[in-house]
mmCIF file of the N, C-alpha and C atoms, coordinates in Angstrom:
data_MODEL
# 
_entry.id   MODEL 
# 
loop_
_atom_site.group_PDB 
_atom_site.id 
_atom_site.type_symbol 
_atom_site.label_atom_id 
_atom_site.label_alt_id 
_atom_site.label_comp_id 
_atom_site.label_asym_id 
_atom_site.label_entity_id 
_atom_site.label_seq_id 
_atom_site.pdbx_PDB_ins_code 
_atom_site.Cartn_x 
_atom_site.Cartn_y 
_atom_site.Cartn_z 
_atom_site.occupancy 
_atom_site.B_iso_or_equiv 
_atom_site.pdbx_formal_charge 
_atom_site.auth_seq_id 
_atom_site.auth_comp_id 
_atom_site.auth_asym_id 
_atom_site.auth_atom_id 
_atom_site.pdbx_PDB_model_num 
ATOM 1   N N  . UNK A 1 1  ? 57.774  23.789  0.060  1.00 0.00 ? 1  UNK A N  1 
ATOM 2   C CA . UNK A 1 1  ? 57.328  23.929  1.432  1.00 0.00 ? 1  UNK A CA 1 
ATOM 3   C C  . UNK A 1 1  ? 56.219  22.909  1.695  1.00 0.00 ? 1  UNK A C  1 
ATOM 4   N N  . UNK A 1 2  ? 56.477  22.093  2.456  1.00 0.00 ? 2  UNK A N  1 
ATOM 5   C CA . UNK A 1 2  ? 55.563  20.686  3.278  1.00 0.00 ? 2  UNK A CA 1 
ATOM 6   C C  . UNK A 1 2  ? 54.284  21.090  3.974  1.00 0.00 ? 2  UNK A C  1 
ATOM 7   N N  . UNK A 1 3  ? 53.393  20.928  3.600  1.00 0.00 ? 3  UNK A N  1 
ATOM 8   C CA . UNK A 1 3  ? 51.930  21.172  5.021  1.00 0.00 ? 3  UNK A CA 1 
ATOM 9   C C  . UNK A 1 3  ? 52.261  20.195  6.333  1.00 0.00 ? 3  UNK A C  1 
ATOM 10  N N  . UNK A 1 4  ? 52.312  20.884  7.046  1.00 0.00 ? 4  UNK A N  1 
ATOM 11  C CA . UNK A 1 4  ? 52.496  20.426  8.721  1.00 0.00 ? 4  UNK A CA 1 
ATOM 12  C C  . UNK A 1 4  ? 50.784  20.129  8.772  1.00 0.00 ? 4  UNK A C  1 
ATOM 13  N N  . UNK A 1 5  ? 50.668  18.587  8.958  1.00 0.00 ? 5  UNK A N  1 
ATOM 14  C CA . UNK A 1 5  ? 49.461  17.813  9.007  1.00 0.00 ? 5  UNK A CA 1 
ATOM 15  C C  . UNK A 1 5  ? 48.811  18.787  10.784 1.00 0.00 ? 5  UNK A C  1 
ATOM 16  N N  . UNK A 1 6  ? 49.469  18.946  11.758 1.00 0.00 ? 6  UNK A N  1 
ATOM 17  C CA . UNK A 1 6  ? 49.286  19.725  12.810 1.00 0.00 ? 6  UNK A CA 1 
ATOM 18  C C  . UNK A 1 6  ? 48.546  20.700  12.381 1.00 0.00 ? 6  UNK A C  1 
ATOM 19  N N  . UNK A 1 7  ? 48.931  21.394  11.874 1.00 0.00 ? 7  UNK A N  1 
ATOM 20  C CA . UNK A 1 7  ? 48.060  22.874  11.307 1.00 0.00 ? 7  UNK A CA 1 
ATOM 21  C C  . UNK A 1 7  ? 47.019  22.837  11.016 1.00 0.00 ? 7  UNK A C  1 
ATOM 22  N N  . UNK A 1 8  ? 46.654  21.422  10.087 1.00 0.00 ? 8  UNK A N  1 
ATOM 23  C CA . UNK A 1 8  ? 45.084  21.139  9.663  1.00 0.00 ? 8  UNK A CA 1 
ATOM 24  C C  . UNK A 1 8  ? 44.661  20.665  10.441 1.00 0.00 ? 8  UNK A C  1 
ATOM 25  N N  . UNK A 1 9  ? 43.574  21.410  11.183 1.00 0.00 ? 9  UNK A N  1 
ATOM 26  C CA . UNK A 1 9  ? 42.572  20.886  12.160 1.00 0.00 ? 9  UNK A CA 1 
ATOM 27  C C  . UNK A 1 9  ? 41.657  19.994  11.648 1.00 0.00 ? 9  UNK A C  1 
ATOM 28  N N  . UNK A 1 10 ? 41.555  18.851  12.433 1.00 0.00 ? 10 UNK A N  1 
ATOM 29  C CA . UNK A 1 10 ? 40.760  17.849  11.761 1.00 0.00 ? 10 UNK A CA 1 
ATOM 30  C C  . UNK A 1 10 ? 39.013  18.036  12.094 1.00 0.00 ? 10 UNK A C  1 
ATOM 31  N N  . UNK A 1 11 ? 38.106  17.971  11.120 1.00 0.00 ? 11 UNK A N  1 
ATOM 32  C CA . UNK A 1 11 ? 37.013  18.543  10.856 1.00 0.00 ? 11 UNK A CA 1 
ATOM 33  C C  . UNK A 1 11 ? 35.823  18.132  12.431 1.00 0.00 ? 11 UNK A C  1 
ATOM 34  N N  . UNK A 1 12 ? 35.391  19.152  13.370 1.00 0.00 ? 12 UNK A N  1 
ATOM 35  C CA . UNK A 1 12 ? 34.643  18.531  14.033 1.00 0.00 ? 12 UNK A CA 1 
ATOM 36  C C  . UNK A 1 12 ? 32.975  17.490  14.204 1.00 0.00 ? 12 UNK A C  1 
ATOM 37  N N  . UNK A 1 13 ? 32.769  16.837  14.811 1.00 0.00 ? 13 UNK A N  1 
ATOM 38  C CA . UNK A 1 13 ? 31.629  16.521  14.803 1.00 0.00 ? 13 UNK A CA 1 
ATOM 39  C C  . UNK A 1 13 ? 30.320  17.543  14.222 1.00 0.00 ? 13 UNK A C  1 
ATOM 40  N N  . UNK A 1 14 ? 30.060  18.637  14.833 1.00 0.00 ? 14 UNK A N  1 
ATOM 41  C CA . UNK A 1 14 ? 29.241  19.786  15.218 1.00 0.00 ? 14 UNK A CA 1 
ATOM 42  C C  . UNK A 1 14 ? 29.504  20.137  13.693 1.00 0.00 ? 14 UNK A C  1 
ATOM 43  N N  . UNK A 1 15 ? 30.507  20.910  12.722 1.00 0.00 ? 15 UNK A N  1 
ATOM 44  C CA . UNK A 1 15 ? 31.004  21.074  11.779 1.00 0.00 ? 15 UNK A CA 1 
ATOM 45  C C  . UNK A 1 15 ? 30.548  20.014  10.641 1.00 0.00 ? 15 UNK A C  1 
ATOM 46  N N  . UNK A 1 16 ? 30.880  19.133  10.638 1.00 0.00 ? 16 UNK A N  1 
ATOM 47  C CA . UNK A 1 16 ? 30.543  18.164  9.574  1.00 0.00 ? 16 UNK A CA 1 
ATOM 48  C C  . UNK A 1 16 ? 29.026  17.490  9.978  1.00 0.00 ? 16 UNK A C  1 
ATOM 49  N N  . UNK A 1 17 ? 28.027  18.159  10.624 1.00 0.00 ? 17 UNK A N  1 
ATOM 50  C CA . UNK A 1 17 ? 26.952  17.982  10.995 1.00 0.00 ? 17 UNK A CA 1 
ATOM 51  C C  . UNK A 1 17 ? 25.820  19.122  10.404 1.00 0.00 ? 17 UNK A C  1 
ATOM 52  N N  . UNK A 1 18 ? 26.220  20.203  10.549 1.00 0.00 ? 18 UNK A N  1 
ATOM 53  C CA . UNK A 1 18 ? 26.138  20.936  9.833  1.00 0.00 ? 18 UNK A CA 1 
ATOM 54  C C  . UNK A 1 18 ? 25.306  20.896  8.508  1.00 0.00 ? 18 UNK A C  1 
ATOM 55  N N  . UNK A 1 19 ? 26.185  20.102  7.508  1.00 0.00 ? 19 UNK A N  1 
ATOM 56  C CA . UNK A 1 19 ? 25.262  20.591  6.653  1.00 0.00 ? 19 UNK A CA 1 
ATOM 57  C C  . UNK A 1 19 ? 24.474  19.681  6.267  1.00 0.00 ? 19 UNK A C  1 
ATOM 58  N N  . UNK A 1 20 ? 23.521  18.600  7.407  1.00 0.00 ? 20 UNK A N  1 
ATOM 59  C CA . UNK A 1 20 ? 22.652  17.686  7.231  1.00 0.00 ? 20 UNK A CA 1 
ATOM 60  C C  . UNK A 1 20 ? 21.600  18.203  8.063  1.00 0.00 ? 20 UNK A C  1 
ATOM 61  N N  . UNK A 1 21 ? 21.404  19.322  8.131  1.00 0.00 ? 21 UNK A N  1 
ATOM 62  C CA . UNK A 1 21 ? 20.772  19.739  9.556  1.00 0.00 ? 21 UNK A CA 1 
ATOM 63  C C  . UNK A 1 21 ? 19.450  19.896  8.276  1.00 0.00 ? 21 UNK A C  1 
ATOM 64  N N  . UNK A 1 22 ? 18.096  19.458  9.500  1.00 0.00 ? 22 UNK A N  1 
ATOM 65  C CA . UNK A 1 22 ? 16.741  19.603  9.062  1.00 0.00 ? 22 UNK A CA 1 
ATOM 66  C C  . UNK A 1 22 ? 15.895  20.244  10.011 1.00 0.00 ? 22 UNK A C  1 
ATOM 67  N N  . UNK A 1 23 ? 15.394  21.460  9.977  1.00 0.00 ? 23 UNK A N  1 
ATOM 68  C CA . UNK A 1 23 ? 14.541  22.052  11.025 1.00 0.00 ? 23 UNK A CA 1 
ATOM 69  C C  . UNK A 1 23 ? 13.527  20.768  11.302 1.00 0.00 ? 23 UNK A C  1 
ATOM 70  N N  . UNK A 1 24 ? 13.458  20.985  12.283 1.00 0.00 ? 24 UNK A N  1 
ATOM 71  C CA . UNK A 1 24 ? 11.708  19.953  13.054 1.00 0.00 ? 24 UNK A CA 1 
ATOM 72  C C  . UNK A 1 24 ? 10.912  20.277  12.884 1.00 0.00 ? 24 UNK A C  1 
ATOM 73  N N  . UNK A 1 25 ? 10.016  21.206  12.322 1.00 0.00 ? 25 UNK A N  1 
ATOM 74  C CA . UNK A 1 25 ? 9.050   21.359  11.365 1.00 0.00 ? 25 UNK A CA 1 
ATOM 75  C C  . UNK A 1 25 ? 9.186   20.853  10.538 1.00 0.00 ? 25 UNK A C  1 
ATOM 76  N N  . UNK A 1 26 ? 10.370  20.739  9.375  1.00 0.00 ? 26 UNK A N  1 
ATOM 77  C CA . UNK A 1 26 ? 10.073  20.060  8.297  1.00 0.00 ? 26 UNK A CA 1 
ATOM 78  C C  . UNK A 1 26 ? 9.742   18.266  8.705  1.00 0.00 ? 26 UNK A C  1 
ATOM 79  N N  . UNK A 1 27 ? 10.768  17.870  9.643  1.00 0.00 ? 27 UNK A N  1 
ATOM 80  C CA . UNK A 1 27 ? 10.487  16.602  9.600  1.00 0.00 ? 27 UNK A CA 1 
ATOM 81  C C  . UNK A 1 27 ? 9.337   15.751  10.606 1.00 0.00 ? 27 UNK A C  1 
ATOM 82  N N  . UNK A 1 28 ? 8.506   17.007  11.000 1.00 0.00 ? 28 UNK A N  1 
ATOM 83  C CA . UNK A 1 28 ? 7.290   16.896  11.944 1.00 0.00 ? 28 UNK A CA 1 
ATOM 84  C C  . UNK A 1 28 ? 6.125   16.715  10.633 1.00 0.00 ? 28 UNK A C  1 
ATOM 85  N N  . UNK A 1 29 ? 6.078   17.920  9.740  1.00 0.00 ? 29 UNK A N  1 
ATOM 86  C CA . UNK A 1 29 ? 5.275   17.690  8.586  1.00 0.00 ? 29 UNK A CA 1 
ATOM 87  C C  . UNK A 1 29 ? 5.380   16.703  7.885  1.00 0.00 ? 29 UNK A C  1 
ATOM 88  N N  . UNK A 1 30 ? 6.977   16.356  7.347  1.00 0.00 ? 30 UNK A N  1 
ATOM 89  C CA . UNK A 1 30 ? 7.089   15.312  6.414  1.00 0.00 ? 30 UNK A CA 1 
ATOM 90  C C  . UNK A 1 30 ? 6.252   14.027  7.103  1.00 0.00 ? 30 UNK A C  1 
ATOM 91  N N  . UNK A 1 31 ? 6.261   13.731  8.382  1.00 0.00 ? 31 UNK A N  1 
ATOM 92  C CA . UNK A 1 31 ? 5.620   12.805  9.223  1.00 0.00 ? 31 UNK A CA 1 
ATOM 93  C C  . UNK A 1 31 ? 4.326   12.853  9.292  1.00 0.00 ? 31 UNK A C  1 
ATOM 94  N N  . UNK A 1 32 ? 3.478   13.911  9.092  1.00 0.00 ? 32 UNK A N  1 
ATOM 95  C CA . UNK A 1 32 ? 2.325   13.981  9.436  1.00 0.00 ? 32 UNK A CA 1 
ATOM 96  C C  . UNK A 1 32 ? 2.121   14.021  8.150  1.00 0.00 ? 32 UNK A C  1 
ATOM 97  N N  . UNK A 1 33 ? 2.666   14.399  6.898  1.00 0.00 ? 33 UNK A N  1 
ATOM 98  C CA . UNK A 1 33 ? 1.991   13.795  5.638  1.00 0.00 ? 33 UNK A CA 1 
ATOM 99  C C  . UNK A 1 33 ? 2.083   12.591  5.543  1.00 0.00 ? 33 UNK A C  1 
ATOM 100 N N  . UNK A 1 34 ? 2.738   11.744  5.835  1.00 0.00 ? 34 UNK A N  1 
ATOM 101 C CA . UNK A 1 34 ? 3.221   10.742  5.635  1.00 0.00 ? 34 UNK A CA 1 
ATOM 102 C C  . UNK A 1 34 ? 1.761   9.832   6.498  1.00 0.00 ? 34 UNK A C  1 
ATOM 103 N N  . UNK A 1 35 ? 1.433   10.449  7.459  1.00 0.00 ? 35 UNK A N  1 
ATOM 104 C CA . UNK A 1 35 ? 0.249   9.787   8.203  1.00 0.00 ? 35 UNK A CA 1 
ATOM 105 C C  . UNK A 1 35 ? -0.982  9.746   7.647  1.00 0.00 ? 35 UNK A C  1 
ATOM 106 N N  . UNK A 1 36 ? -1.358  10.843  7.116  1.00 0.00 ? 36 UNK A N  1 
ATOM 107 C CA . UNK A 1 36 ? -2.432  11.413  6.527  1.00 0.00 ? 36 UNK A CA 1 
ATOM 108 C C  . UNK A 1 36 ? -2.580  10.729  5.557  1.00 0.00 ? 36 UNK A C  1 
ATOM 109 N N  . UNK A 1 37 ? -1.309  10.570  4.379  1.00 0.00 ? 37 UNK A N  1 
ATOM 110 C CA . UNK A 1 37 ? -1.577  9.380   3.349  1.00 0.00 ? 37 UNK A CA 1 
ATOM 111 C C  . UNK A 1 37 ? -1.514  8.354   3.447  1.00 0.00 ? 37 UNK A C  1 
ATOM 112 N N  . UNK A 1 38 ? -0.851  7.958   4.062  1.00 0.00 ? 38 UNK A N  1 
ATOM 113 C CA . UNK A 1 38 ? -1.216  6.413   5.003  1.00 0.00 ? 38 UNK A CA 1 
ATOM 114 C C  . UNK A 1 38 ? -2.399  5.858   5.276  1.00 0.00 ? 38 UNK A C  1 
ATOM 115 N N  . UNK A 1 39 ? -3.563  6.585   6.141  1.00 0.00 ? 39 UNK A N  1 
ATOM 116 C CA . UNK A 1 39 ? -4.389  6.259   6.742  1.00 0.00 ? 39 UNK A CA 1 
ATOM 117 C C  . UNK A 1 39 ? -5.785  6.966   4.888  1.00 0.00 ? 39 UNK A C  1 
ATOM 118 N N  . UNK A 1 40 ? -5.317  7.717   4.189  1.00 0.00 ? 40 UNK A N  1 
ATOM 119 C CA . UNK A 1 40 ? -5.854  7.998   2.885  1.00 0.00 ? 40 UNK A CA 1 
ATOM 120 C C  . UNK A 1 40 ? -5.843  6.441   2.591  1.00 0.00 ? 40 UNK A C  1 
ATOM 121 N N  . UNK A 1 41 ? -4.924  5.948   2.015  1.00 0.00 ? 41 UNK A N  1 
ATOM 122 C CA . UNK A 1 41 ? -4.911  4.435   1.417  1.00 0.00 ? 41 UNK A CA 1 
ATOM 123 C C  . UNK A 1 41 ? -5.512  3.536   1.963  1.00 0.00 ? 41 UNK A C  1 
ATOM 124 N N  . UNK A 1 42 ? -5.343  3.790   3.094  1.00 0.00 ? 42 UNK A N  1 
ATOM 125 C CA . UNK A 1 42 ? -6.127  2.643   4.604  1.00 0.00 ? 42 UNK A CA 1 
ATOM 126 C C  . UNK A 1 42 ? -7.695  2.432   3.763  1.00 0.00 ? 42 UNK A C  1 
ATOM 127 N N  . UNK A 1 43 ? -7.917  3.907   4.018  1.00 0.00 ? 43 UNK A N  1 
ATOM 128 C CA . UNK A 1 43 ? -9.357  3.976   3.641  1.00 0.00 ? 43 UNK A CA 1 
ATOM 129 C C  . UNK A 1 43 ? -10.175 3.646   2.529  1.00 0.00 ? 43 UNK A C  1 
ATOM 130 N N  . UNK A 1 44 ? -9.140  4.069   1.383  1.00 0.00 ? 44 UNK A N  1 
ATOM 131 C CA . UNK A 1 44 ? -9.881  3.897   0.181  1.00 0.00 ? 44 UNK A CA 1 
ATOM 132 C C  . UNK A 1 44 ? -9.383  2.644   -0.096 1.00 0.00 ? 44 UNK A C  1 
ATOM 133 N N  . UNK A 1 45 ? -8.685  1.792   0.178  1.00 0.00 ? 45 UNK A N  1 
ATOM 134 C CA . UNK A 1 45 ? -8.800  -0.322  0.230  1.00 0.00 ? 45 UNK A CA 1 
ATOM 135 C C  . UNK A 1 45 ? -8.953  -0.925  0.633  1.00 0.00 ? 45 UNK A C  1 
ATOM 136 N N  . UNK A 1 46 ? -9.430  -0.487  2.268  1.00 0.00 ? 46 UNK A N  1 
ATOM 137 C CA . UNK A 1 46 ? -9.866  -1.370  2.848  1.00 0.00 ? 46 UNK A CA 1 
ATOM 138 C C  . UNK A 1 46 ? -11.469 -1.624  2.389  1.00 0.00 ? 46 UNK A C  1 
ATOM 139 N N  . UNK A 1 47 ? -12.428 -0.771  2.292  1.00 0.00 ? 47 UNK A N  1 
ATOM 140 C CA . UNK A 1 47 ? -13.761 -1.322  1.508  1.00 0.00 ? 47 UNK A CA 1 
ATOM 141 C C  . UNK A 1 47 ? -13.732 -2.119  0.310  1.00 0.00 ? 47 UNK A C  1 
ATOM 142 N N  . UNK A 1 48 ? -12.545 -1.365  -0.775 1.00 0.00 ? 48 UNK A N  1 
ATOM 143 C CA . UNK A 1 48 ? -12.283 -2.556  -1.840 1.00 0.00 ? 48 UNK A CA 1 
ATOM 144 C C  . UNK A 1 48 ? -12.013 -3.836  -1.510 1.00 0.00 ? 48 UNK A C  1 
ATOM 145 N N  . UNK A 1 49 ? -10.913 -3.940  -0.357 1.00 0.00 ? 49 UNK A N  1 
ATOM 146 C CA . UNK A 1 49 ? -10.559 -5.241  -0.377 1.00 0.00 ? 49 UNK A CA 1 
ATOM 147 C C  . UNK A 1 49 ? -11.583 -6.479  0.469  1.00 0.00 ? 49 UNK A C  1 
ATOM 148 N N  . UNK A 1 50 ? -12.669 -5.335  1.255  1.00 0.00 ? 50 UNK A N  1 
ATOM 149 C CA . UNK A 1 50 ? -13.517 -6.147  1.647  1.00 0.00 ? 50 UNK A CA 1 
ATOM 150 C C  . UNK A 1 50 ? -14.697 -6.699  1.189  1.00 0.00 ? 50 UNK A C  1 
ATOM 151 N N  . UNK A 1 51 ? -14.753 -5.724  0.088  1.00 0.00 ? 51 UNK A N  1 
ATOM 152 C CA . UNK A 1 51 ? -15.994 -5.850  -1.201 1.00 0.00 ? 51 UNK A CA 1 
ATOM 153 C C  . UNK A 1 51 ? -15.679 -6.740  -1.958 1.00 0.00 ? 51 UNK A C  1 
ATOM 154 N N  . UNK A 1 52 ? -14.084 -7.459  -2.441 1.00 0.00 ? 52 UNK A N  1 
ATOM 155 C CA . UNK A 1 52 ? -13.603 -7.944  -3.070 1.00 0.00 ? 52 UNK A CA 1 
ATOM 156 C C  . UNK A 1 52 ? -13.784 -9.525  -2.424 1.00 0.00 ? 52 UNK A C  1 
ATOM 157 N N  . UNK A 1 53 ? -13.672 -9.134  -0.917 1.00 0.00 ? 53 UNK A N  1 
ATOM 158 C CA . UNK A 1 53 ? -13.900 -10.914 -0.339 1.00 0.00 ? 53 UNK A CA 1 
ATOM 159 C C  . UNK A 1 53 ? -15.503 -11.129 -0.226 1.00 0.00 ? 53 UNK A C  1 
ATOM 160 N N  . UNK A 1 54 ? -15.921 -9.967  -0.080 1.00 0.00 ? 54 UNK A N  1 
ATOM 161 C CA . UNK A 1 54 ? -17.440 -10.571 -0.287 1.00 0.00 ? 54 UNK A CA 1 
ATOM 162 C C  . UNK A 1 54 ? -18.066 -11.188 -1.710 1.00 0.00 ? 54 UNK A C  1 
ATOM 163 N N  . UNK A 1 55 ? -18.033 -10.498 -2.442 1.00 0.00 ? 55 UNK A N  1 
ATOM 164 C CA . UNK A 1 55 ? -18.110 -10.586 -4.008 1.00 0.00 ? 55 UNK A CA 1 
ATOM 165 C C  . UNK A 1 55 ? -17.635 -12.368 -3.618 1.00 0.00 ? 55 UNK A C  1 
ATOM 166 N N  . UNK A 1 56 ? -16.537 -12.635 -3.728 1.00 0.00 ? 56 UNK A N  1 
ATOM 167 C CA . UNK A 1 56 ? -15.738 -14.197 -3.932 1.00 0.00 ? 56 UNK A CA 1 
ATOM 168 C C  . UNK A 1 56 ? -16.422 -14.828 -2.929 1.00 0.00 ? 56 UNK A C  1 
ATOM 169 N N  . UNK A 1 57 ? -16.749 -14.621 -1.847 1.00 0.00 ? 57 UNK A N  1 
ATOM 170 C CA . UNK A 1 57 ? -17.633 -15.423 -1.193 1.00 0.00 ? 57 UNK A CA 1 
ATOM 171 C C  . UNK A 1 57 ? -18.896 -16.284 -1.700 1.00 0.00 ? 57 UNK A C  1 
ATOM 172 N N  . UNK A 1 58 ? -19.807 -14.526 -2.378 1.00 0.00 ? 58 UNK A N  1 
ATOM 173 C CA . UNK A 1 58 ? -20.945 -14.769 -2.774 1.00 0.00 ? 58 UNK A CA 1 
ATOM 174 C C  . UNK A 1 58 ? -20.976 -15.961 -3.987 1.00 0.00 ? 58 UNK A C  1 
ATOM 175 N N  . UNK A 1 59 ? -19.417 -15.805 -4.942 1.00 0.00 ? 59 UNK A N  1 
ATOM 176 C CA . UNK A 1 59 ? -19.515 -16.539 -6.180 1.00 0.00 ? 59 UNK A CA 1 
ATOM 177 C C  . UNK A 1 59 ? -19.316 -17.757 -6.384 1.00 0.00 ? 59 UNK A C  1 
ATOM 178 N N  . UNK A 1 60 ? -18.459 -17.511 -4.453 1.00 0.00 ? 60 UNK A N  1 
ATOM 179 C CA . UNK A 1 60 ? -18.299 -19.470 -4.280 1.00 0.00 ? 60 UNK A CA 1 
ATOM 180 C C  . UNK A 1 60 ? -19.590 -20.586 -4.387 1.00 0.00 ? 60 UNK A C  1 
ATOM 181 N N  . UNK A 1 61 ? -19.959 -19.449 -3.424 1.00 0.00 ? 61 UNK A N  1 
ATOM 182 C CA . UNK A 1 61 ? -21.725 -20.092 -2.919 1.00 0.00 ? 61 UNK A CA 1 
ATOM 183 C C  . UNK A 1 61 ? -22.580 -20.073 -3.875 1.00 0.00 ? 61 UNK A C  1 
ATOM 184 N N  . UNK A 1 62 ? -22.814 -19.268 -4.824 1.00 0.00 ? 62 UNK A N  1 
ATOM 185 C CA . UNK A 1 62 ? -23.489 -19.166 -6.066 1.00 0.00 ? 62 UNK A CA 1 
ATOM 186 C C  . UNK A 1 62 ? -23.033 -20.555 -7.165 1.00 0.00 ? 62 UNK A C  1 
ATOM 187 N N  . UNK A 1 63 ? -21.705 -21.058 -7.190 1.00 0.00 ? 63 UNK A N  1 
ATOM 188 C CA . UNK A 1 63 ? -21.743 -22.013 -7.917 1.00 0.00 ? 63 UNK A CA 1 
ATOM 189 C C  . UNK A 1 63 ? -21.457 -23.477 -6.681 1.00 0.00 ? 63 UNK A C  1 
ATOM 190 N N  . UNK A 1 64 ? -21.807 -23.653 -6.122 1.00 0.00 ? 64 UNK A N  1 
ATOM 191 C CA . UNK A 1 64 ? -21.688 -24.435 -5.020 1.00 0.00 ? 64 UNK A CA 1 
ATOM 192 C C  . UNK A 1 64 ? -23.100 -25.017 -4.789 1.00 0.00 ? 64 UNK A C  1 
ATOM 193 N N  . UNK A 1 65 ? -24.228 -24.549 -5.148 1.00 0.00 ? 65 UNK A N  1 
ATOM 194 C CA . UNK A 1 65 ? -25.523 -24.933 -4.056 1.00 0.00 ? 65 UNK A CA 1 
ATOM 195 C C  . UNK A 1 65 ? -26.445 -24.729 -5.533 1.00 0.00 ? 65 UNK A C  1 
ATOM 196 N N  . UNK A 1 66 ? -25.996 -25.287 -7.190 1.00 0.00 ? 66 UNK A N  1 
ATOM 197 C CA . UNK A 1 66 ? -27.007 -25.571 -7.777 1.00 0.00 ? 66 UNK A CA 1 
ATOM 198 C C  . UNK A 1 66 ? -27.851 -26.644 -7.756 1.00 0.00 ? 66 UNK A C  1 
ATOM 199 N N  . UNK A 1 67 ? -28.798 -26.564 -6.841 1.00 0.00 ? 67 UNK A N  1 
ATOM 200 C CA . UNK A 1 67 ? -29.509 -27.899 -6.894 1.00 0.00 ? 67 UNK A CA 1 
ATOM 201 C C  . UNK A 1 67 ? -31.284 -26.936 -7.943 1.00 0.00 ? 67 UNK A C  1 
ATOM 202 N N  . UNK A 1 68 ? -31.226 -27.631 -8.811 1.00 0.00 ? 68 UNK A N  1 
ATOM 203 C CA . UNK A 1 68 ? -32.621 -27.168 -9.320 1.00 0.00 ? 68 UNK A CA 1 
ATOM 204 C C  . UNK A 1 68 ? -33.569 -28.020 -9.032 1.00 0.00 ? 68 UNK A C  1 
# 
């Protein structure tokens, strides 16, 4: 006995959507962690990286202007 391809309903949009579904809370939080550590990193390299150009500044000029 043959399956009549008719009979099988072919799978809907809504149906095969299903099971990717993410409440909006989760992907409101996942976002707002995502901000929070973001702007975490911001913070803690941007003084390094500006301490880091000062420092190289200072060491340019420090070997630049030995006149004794």
């Amino acid at each position: 006995m043959a399956i009549d391809p008719v009979v099988i309903s072919p799978s809907s949009a809504k149906e095969s959507r299903a099971g990717r579904f993410f409440p909006k809370w989760a992907i409101f939080s996942a976002a707002m962690l995502g901000v929070v550590v973001l702007v975490g990193l911001i913070k803690t390299l941007l003084p390094a990286i500006g301490m880091a150009f000062l420092l190289a500044f200072i060491w340019s000029k420090s070997i630049t202007t030995r006149r004794y």
